[in-house]
C-alpha positions as CSV (number, residue, x, y, z in Angstrom):
1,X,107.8,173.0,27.1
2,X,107.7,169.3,27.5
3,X,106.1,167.2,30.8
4,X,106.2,164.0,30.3
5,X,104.3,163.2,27.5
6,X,102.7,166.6,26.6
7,X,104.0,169.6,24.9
8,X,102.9,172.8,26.2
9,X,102.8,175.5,23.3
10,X,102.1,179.5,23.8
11,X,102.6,181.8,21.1
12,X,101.9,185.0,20.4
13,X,98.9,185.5,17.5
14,X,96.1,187.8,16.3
15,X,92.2,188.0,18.6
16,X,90.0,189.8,20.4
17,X,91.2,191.0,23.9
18,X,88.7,189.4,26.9
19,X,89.2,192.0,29.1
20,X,88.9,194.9,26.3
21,X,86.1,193.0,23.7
22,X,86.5,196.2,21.2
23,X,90.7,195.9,20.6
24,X,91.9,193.0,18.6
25,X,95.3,192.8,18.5
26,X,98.4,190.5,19.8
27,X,96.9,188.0,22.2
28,X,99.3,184.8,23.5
29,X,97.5,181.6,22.7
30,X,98.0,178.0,24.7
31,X,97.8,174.4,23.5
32,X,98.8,171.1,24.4
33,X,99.5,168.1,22.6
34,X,100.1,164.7,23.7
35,X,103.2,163.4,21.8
36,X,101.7,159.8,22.3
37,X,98.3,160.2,21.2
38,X,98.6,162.9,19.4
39,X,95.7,164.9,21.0
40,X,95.2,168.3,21.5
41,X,94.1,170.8,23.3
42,X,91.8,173.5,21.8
43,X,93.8,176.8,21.3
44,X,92.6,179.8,24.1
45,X,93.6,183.2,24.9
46,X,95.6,183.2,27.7
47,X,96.9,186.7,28.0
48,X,96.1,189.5,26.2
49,X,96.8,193.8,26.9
50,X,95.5,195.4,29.8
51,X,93.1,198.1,29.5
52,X,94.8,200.8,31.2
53,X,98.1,199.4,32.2
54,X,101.8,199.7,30.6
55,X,100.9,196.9,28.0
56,X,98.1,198.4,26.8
57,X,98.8,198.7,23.3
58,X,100.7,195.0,22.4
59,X,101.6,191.9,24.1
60,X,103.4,189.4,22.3
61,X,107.1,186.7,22.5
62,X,105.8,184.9,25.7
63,X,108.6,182.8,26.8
64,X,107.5,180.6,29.8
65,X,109.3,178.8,32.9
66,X,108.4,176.2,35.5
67,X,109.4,177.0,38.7
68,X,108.6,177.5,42.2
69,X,107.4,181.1,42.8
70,X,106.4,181.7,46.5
71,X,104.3,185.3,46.5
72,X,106.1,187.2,43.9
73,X,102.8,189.0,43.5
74,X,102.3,190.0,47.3
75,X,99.1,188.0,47.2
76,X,100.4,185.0,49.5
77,X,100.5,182.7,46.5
78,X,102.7,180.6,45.4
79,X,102.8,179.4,41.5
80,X,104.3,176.8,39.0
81,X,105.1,179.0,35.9
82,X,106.1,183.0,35.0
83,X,105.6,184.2,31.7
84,X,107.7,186.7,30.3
85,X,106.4,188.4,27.2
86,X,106.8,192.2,25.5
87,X,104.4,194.7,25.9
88,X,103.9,198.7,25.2
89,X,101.7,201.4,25.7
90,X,103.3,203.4,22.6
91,X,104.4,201.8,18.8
92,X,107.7,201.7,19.7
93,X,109.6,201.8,23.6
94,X,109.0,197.5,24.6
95,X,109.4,196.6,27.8
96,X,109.3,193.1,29.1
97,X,106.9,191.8,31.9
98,X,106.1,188.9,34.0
99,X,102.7,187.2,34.4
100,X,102.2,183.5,36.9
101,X,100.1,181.0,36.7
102,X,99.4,177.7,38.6
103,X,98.1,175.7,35.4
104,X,99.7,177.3,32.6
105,X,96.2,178.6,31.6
106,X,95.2,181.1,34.6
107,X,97.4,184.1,34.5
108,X,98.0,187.1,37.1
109,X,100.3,189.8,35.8
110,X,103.3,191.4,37.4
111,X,102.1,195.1,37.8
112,X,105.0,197.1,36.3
113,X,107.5,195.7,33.7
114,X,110.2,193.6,35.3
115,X,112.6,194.9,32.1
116,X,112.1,198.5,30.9
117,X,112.2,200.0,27.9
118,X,115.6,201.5,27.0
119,X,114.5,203.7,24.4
120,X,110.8,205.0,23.3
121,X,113.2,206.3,19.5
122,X,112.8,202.3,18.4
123,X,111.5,199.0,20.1
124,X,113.4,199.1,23.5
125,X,113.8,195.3,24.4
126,X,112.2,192.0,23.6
127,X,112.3,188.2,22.9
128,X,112.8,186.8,26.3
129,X,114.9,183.5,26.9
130,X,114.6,182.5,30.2
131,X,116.0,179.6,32.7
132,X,115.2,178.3,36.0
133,X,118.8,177.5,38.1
134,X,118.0,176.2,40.7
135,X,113.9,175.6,39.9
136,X,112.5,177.6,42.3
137,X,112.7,180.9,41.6
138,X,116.2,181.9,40.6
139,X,116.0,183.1,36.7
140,X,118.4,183.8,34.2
141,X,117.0,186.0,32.0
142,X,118.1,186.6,28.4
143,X,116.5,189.6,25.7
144,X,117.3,192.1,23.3
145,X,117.9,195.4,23.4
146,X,117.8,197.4,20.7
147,X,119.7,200.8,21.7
148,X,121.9,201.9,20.7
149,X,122.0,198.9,18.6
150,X,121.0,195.6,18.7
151,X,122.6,193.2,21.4
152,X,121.7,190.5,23.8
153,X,121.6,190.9,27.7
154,X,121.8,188.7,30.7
155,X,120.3,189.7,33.5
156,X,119.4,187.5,36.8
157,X,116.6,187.4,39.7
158,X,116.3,185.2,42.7
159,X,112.7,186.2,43.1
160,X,111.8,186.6,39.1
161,X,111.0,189.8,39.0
162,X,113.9,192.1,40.2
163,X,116.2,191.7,37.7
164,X,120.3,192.5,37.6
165,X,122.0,192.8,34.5
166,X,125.1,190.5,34.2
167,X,126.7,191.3,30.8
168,X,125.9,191.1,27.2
169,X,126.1,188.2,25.3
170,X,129.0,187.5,22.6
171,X,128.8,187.8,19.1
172,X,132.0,186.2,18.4
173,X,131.7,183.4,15.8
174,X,128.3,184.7,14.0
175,X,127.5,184.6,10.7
176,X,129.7,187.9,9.7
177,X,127.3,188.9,7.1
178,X,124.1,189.3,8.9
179,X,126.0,191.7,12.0
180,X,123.6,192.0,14.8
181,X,121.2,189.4,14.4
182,X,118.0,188.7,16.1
183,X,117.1,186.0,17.4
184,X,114.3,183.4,18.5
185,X,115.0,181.4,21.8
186,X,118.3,180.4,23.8
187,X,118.3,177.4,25.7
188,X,120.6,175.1,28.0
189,X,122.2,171.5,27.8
190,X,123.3,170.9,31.2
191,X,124.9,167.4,30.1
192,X,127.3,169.1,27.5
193,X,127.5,172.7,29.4
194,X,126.6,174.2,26.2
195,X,124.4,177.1,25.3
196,X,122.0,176.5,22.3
197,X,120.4,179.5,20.3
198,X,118.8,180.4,16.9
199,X,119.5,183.6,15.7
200,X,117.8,184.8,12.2
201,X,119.3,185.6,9.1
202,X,117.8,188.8,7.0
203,X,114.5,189.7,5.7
204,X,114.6,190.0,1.9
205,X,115.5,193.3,-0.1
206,X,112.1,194.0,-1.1
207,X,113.9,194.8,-4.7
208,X,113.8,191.3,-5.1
209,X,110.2,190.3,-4.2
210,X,108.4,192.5,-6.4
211,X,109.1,195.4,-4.1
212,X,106.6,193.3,-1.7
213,X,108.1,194.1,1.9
214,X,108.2,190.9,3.6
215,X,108.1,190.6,7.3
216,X,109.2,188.1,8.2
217,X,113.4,186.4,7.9
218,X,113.6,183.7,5.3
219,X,115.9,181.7,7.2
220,X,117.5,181.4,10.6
221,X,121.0,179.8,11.8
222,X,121.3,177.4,15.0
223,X,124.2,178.1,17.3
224,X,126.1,177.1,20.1
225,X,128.7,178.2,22.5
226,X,130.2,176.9,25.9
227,X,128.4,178.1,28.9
228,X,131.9,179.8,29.9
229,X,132.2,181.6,27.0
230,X,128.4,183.1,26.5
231,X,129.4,186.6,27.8
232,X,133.5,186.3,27.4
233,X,133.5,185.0,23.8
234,X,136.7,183.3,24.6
235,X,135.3,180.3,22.1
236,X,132.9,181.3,19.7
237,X,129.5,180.7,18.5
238,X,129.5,177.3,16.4
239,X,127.0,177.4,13.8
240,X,125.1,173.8,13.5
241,X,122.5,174.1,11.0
242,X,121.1,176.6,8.5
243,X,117.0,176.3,8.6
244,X,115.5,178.8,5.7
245,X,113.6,178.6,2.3
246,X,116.0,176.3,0.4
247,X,115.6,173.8,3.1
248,X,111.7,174.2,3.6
249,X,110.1,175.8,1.0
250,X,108.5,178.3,3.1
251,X,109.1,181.7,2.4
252,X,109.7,182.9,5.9
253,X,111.8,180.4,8.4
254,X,111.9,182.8,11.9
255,X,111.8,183.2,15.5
256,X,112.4,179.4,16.2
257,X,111.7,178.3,19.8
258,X,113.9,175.4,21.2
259,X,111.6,172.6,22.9
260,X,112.9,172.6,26.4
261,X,111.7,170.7,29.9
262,X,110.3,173.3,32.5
263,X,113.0,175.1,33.6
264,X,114.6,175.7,30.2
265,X,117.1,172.6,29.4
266,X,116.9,171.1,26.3
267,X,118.3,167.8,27.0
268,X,114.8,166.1,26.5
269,X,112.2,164.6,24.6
270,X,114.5,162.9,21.2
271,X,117.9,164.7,22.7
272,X,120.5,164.5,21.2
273,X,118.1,165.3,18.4
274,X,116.8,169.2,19.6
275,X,113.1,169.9,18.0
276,X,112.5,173.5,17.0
277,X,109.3,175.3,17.0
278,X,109.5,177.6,14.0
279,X,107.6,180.8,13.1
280,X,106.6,180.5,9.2
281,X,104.1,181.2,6.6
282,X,101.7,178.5,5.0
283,X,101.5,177.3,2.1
284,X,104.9,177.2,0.5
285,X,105.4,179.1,-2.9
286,X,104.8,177.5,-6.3
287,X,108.0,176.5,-8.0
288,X,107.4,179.3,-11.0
289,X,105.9,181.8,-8.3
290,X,107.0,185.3,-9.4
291,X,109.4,187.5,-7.1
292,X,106.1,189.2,-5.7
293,X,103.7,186.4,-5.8
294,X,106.5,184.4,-3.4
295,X,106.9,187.8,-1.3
296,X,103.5,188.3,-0.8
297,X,102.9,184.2,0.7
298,X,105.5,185.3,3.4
299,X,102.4,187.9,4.6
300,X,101.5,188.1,8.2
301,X,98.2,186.5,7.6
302,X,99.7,183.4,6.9
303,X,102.7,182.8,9.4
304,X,101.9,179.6,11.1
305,X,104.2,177.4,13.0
306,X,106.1,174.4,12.2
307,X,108.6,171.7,13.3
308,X,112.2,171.7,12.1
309,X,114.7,169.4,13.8
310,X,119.0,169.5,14.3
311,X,120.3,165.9,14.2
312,X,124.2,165.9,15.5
313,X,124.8,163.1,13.1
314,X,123.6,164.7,10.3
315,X,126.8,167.0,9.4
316,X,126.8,166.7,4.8
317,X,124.1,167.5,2.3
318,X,123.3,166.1,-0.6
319,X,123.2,168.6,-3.5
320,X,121.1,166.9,-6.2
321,X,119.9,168.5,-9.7
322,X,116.6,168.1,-10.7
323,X,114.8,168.7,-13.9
324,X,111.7,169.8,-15.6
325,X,110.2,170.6,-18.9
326,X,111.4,174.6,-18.1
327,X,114.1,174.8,-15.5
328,X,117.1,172.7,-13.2
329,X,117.0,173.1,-9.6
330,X,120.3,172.4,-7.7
331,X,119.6,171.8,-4.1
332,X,119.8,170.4,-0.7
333,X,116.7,171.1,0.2
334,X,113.0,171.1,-0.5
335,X,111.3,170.5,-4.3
336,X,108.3,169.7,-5.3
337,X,108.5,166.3,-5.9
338,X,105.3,166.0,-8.6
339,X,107.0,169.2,-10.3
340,X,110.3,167.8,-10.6
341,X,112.2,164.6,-11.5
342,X,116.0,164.0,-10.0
343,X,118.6,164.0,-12.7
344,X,121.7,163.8,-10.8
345,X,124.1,163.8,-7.5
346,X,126.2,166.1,-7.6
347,X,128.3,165.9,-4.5
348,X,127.9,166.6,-1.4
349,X,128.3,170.0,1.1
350,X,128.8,170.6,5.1
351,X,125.6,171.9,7.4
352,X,127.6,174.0,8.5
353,X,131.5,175.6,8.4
354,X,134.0,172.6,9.0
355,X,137.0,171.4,7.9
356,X,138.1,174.5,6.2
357,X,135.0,174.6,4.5
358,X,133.1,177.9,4.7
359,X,132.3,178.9,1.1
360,X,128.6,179.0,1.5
361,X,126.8,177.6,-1.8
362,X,123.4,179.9,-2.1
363,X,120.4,179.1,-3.6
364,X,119.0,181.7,-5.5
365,X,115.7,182.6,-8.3
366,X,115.9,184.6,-11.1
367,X,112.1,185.6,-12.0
368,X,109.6,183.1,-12.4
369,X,111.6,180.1,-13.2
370,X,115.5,181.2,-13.2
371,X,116.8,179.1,-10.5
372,X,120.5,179.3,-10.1
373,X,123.7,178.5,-7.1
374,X,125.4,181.4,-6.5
375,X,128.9,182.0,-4.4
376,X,127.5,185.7,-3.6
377,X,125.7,186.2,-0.6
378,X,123.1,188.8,-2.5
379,X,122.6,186.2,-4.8
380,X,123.8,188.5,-7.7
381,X,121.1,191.0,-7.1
382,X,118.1,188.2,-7.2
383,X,115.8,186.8,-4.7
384,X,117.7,184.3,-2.5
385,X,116.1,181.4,-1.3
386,X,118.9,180.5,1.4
387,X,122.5,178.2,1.8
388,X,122.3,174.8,0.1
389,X,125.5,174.3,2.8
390,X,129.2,174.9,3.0
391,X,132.0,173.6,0.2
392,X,135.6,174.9,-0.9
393,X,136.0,178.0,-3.0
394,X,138.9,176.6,-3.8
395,X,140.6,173.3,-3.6
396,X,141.8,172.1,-0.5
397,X,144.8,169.9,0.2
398,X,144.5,166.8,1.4
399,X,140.7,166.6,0.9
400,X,138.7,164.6,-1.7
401,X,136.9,167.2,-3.3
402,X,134.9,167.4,-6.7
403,X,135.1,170.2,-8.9
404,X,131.3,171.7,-10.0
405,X,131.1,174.1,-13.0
406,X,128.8,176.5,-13.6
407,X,126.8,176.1,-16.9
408,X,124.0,177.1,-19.0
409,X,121.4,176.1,-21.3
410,X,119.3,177.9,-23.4
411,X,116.4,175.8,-22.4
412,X,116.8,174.8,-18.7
413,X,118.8,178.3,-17.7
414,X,121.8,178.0,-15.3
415,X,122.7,174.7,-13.6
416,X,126.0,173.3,-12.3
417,X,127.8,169.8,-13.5
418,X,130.7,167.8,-12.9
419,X,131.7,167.7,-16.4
420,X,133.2,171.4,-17.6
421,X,131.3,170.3,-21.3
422,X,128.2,171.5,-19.6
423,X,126.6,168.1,-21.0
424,X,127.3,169.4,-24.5
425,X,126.2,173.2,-23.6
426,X,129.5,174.8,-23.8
427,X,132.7,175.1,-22.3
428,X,131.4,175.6,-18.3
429,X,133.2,178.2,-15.4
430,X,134.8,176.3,-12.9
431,X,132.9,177.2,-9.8
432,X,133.8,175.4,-6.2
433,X,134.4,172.8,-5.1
434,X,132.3,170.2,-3.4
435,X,132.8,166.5,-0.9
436,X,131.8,163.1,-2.7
């Protein structure tokens, strides 16, 4: 959340509960940070289970509004901010409560869940969005709910707490292969009258890291969709802007949290340019990490958060080839630049689906070193790093193209050129097709 010229940050992390000393478990932290100065606040414990209430077992996803909330807990109060965040007595069966505070800091809980569990057979609901219509205390809530599958709800409240479900949100124009997707935040633009929301892409076949589970999504896709169509679908979801390992070099890219103003719009701060909060793990992978050395840096231990950024100008990629002593890397995204020297441009690719282009160009590791661009979305059967953008599986009339041909060298592995000589390795496959 942004006032002014501070950030307000909370998040959902591992400590010891204040009100039960002997349980350490999910606790929702708060900072701030001046975006001139750059100073921050030290990181507290804001909220944390209650020792013999509903949430007694986890709290975590705190999603937090500004607002004016005039004794919504019966105490004669009135308060600047709710928090919604998940909570449970049992391991599965979340429910979604409310908390207020006059500082952000100080928190009194709702007593009961204001969203209950639909099911205690899996995790019930979760990942609260929330926005403040007319910023007092009428709230549009948005979560998940996971029965019988998983789908998004909008509910509304004009006291923030007593809740009415209004429909559930669209799916229409999603990434087809990852059905059902979770996701991290939603968020408004009133100036465009467009929804904004980042839903994540898979978590990796543990066949392919070393048969390490990982736990958290390498990648996650932002969205958007007319306000009139969020429930009706009548236009789809656009994608903007694919956000995963290729890009970053993390191994998990997750849960990203829109930077909004107090009552949930994100036409602030460097708009049109929207900043992302973004769960992920620390540090990134070495370039010859093995499939379970890079699953095992995606561990909970290490998820952190970062900054990640959509730019509306910012529509192609570059796909560049770089080089070592032992493998090429073709990419749009991250490499480690004292590891690796650029060799050439190849061309260029689309953020996202446009133009008839919606062949996505995957970025993909064979064991330790065996990097490779692959048209198959399961990478052939190895680990996938994430979607170096959007090209032409074949070629397009009317559009410039390039033509890219899949190689390979007995020294450097696969790679892709321009030239179907493979730069004297053999006759090449003719692959896709990219821009200039």
């Amino acid at each position: 959340m942004q006032m002014g010229d501070v950030q307000k940050l909370w998040w959902c992390g591992t400590g010891i509960n204040p009100t039960n000393p002997s349980q350490t478990s999910d606790v929702i932290l708060y900072e701030s940070i001046n975006t001139i100065t750059q100073a921050k606040s030290d990181p507290v414990i804001v909220l944390a289970e209650s020792k013999n209430g509903w949430d007694q077992t986890y709290t975590c996803n705190p999603r937090v509004i500004g607002g004016t909330f005039v004794n919504p807990l019966g105490d004669g109060e009135t308060y600047s901010y709710e928090m919604f965040y998940v909570g449970t007595t049992h391991d599965f069966g979340n429910a979604i409560g409310a908390a207020f505070s006059k500082d952000g800091i100080q928190w009194t809980k709702y007593p009961t869940p204001v969203i209950n569990t639909t099911s205690y057979a899996n995790y019930g609901v979760g990942q609260p969005g929330a926005y403040n219509v007319d910023g007092k205390s009428s709230i549009t809530l948005f979560y998940e709910d996971y029965t019988p599958v998983l789908h998004h709800v909008e509910a509304t409240s004009t006291d923030g707490v007593h809740f009415t479900v209004q429909g559930i949100i669209t799916n229409n124009g999603l990434d087809p292969t990852h059905a059902n997707p979770e996701w991290g935040d939603i968020g408004y633009d009133p100036s465009t009258k467009y929804w904004y929301a980042a839903f994540d892409m898979p978590v990796r076949a543990p066949i392919t890291t070393g048969d390490f589970g990982e736990r958290g999504p390498y990648g996650f896709q932002l969205y958007r969709i007319p306000a009139s169509s969020l429930l009706t679908g009548a236009e789809p979801w656009q994608m903007l802007k694919v956000v995963d390992t290729n890009l970053t070099g993390y191994e998990s890219n997750f849960l990203a949290s829109l930077l909004h103003d107090k009552y949930g719009n994100i036409n602030i701060a460097s708009y049109p340019t929207l900043q992302l909060f973004v769960s992920t793990s620390l540090p990134r992978t070495a370039w010859d990490a093995t499939p379970e050395q890079a699953g095992s840096s995606g561990n909970i231990t290490q998820w952190a958060i970062a900054v990640s950024s959509y730019e509306p100008s910012q529509s192609l990629l570059t796909l560049k080839r770089y080089v070592n002593d032992k493998t090429y890397v073709v990419t749009t995204g991250w490499i480690d630049p004292v590891k690796f020297f650029p060799d050439t441009t190849l061309g260029h690719l689309y953020a996202a689906p446009q133009h008839g282009a919606d062949q996505p160009f995957y970025g993909c590791k064979q064991d330790a070193v065996g990097y490779f661009v692959s048209l198959d979305q399961a990478c052939d059967g190895q680990r996938i790093l994430g979607i170096n953008g959007y090209g032409y599986a074949k070629k397009p009339a009317g559009i410039a193209t390039i033509p890219l041909y899949s190689c390979t060298s007995t020294r450097y592995g696969k790679f892709l050129n321009q030239d179907p000589a493979c730069k004297g390795n053999g006759e090449g496959k003719l692959f896709a097709y990219a821009l200039p």
